[in-house]
Every structure is written in C-alpha cells, then in structure tokens.
N, C-alpha and C positions, 0 to 999 in steps of 0.2 A: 148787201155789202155794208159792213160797219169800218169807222176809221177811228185806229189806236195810233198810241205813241209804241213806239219800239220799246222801249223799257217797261212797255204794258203788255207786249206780247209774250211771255214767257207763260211754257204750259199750253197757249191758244194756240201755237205754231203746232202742236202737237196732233192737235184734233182737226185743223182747218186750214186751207192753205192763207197764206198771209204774206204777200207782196207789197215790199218797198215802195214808197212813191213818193215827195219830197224832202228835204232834209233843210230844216229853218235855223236860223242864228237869233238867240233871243238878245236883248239890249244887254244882258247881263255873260252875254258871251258864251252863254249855254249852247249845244247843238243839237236837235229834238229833229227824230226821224218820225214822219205820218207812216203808215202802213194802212193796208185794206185788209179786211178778213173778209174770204167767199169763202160763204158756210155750203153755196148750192153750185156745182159743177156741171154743166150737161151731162146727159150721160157718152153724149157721141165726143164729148171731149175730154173723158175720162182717160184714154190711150196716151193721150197727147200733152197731157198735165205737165209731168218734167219738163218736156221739151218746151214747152209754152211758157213754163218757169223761169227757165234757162234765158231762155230768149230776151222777158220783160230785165230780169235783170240786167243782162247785157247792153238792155235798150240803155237803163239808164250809168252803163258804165262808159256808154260811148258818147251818151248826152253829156255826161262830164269832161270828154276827150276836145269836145264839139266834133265829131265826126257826122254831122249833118245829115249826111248819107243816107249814112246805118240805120239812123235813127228813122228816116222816111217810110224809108222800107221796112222797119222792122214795126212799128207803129200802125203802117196800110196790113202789116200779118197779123196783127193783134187786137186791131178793130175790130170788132165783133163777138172774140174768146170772152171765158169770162160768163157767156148769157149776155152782155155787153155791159156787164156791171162797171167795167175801168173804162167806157168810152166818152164819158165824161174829161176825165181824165189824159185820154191820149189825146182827144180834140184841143185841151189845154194845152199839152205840152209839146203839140204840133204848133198852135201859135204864137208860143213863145221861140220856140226854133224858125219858123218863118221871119219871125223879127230878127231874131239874133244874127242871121244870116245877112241881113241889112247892115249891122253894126259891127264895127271892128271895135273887135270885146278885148282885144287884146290880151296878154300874156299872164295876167292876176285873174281874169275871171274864172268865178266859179260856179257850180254851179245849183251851191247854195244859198237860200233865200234868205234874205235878211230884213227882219220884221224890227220896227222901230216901236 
C-alpha cells in the first residue's frame, strides 16, 4: 500500500483501487485528503471489491456523523479486507472513536485533522 494526497491521485484511481482515509487542515488553511493505493487485492476478495468500497467510504461518512455504531461494526467488517493493508489504519481510527466516545465533542466538531 502506498499513501497519496487526493490531488495526486488522478489517472492512479484508474488502474488501482484507491480509498480515502484522513482529511488534514494545514496552518494555512489548506484541506489535503491521504488516500491509500492497493496495487494487490486477494483474489477471494475480488467479488467483493465494490461492496467493500462502498462500505469503507461509508465508514468514513458516518465517522463524520459520529454515528459510533456504524463505524464499530463497519471497522470489525473491514479488519482484515485489503490483505490487511488498511488494518493499521482502522486500529487507529477505532481509537480515536473509542476516545471520542468519552468526550462531548459537541456540535462544531469535525472530523478533520488539524496539523499546526
């Protein structure tokens, strides 16, 4: 797995699947999305590609909602897909929602990163 900026993926999305996965606020106010490229899919998860597509996105549309839930469940299905290229990845952003859960993030949070 290699990790681009969104505005580097163009063309690569073409040839390789390439899944969203944080979205940063630079000091100068910029917004820069990471992305993953998996160049290698199982083959027994070749069927399941879209729908596993589908899904990660969704994880992080609901990570945005904070619908906590979703996200558990949808995270414990994802573990693994991949070859477990992004398990790095959901382990993180499982405990960061473990935290969040803790915290009344109240009605401005978002849930983009913001790097100083």
């Amino acid at each position: 797995m290699h990790i681009i900026f969104k505005k580097n993926s163009i063309g690569v999305d073409d040839k390789y699947t390439v899944l969203d996965l944080d979205t940063f606020s630079l000091p100068d106010g910029s917004l820069h999305t990471a992305c993953c490229v998996i160049e290698n899919i199982p083959i027994f998860e070749l069927g399941q590609t879209e729908s596993l597509k589908a899904l990660h996105a969704n994880l992080l549309v609901e990570y945005g909602k904070q619908n906590w839930d979703y996200c558990d469940q949808a995270i414990e299905h994802l573990t693994g897909k991949w070859g477990g290229e992004l398990d790095t990845f959901y382990v993180d952003l499982k405990a960061r929602i473990d935290m969040y859960k803790t915290l009344d993030l109240g009605d401005n949070w978002s849930p983009i990163i913001h790097k100083q």
